[in-house]
C-alpha positions as CSV (number, residue, x, y, z in Angstrom):
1,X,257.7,159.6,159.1
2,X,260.2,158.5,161.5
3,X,262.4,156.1,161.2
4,X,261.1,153.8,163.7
5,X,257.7,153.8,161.2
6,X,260.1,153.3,158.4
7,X,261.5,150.3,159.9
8,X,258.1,149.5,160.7
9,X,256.8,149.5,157.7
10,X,259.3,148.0,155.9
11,X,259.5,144.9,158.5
12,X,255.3,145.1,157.2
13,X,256.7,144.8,153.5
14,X,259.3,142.0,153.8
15,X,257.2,139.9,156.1
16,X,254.2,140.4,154.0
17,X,256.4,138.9,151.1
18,X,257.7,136.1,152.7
19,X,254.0,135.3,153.3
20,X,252.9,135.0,149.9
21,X,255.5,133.4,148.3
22,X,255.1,130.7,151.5
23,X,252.1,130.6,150.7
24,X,252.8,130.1,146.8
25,X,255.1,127.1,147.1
26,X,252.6,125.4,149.6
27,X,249.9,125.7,146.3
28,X,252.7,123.6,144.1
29,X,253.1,121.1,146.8
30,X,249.3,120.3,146.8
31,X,249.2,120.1,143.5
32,X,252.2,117.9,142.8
33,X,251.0,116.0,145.9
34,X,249.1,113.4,144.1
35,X,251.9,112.6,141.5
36,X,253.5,110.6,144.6
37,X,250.4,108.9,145.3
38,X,249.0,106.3,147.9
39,X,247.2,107.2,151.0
40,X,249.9,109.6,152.5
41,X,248.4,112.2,149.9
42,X,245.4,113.2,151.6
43,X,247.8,113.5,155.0
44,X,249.9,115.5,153.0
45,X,247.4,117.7,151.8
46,X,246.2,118.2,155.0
47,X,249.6,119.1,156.7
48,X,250.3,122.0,153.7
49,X,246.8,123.2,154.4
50,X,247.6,123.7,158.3
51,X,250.8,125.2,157.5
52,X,248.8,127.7,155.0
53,X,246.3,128.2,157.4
54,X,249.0,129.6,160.1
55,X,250.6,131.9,157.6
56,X,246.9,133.3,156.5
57,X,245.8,133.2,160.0
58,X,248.9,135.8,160.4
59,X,248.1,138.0,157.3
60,X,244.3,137.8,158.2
61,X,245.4,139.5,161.7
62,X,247.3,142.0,159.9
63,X,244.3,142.8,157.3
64,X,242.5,143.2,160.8
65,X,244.5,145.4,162.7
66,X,244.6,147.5,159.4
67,X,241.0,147.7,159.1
68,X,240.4,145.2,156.3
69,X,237.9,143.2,158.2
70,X,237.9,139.4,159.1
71,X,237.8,137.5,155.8
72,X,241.3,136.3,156.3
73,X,240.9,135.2,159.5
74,X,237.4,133.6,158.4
75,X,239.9,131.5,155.4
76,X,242.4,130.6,157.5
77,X,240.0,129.0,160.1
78,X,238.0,127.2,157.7
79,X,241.7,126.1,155.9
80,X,242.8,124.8,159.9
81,X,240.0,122.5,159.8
82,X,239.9,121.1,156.6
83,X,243.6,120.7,157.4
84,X,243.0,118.9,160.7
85,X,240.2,116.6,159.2
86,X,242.7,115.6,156.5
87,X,245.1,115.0,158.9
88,X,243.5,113.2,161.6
89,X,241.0,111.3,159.4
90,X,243.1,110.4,155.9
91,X,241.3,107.4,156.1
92,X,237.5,108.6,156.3
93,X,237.4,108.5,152.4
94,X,237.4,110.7,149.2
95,X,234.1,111.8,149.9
96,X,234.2,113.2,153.3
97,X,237.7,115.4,152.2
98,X,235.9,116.3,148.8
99,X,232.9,117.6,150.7
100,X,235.1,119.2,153.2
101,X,237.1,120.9,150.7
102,X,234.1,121.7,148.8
103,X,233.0,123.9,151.3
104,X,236.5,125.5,152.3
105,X,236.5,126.4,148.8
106,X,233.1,127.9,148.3
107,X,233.2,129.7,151.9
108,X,237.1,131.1,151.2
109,X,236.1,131.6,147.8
110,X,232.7,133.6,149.1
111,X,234.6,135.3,151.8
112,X,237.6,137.1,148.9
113,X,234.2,138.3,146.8
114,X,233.1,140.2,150.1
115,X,236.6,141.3,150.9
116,X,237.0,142.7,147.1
117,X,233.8,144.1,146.8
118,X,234.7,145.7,150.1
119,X,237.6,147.1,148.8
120,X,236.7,148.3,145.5
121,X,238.6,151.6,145.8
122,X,241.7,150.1,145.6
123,X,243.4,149.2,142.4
124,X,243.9,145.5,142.8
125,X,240.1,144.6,144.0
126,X,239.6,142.8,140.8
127,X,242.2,140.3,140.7
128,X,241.0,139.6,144.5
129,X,237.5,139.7,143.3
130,X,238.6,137.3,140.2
131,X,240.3,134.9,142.7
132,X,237.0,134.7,144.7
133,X,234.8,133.6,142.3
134,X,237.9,130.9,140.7
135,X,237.6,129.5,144.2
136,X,234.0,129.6,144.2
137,X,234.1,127.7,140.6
138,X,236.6,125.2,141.9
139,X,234.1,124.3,145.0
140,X,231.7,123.5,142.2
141,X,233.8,121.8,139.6
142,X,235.3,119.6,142.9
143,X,231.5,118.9,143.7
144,X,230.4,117.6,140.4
145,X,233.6,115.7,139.9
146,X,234.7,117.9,136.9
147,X,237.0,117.2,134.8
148,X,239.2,115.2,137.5
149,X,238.4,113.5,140.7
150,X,240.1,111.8,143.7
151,X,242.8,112.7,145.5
152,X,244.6,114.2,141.7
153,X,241.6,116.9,142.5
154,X,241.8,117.4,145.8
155,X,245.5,118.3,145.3
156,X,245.0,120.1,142.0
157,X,242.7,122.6,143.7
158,X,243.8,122.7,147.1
159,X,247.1,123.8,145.3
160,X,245.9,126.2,142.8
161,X,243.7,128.3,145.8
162,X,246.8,128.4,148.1
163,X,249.2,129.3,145.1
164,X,246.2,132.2,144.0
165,X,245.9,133.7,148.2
166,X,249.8,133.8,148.3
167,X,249.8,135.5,144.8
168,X,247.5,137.9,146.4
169,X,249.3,138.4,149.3
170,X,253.1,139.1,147.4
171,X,250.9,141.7,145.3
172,X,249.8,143.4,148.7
173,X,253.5,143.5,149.8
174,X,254.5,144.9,146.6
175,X,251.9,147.8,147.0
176,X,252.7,148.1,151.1
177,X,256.6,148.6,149.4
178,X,255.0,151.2,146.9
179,X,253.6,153.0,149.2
180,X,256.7,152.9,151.6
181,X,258.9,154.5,148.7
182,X,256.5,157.4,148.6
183,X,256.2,158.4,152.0
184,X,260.7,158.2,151.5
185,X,260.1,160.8,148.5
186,X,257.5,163.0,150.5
187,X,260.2,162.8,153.4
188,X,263.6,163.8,151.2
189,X,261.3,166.2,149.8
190,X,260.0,167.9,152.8
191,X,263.8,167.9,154.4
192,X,264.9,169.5,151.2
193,X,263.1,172.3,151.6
């Protein structure tokens, strides 16, 4: 591997990172969100899930490039505009944003089951598999108004999705790294010789 492809990758691996830890502090700030209250959480809410939507919108283009199909970019789309919607209409009401997030939730949620069971060759399918069908749940749980509802919901599960897609992105960075310090062994090895 040349060094070039080293630096490559390991650009992949850092960015990758920064991603998902992004993407994990956007999840708290949802979810604390509603402890400040008022109307300005739903505008909020819908800034950190625009913000989200950029960095998956990135990742998803790196999943594609690699080959991983276009569930990412199919989240972070659906993520923009419930972002925008929040944003632009804060004032339409609980329900419209509940139903809208209801449906980012199930889709995004239906979308990681399709990209695991895509991917069930690799090692960490089921934790991407698990975080599908969490999301999924969520949609429902956010539908029936159960066990919380309002904007304490919204933020609660807006927060806990983002926090669970940048957890899943920091353990694909970890296993890009992996891999990165195998190809390193193979090389040392192979110039040993």
């Amino acid at each position: 591997m040349s060094d070039q492809a080293s630096s490559l990758l390991g650009g992949l691996v850092t960015g990758t990172n920064r991603v998902g830890w992004a993407l994990v502090i956007l999840g708290l700030v949802a979810a604390l969100a509603p402890i400040a209250a008022g109307a300005a959480v739903i505008v909020v809410i819908g800034l950190v899930l625009l913000v989200a939507a950029a960095l998956m919108g990135l990742w998803g283009m790196r999943a594609r490039e690699a080959g991983r199909g276009n569930a990412g970019l199919v989240v972070a789309v659906l993520a923009a505009i419930a972002g925008l919607v929040l944003v632009f209409q804060p004032t339409a009401g609980l329900s419209l944003v509940r139903l809208l997030l209801v449906a980012w939730l199930v889709l995004s949620g239906a979308a990681e089951v399709a990209a695991a069971w895509g991917l069930r060759s690799d090692d960490d399918w089921t934790s991407m598999l698990a975080s599908g069908v969490v999301s999924i749940l969520m949609g429902a749980a956010l539908w029936a108004d159960w066990p919380i509802s309002g904007a304490r919901a919204i933020g609660l599960f807006v927060g806990v999705k983002l926090a669970s897609i940048g957890g899943a992105v920091v353990r694909v960075s970890r296993r890009l790294d992996a891999a990165g310090d195998r190809v390193a062994d193979v090389r040392t090895r192979l110039r040993s010789t």
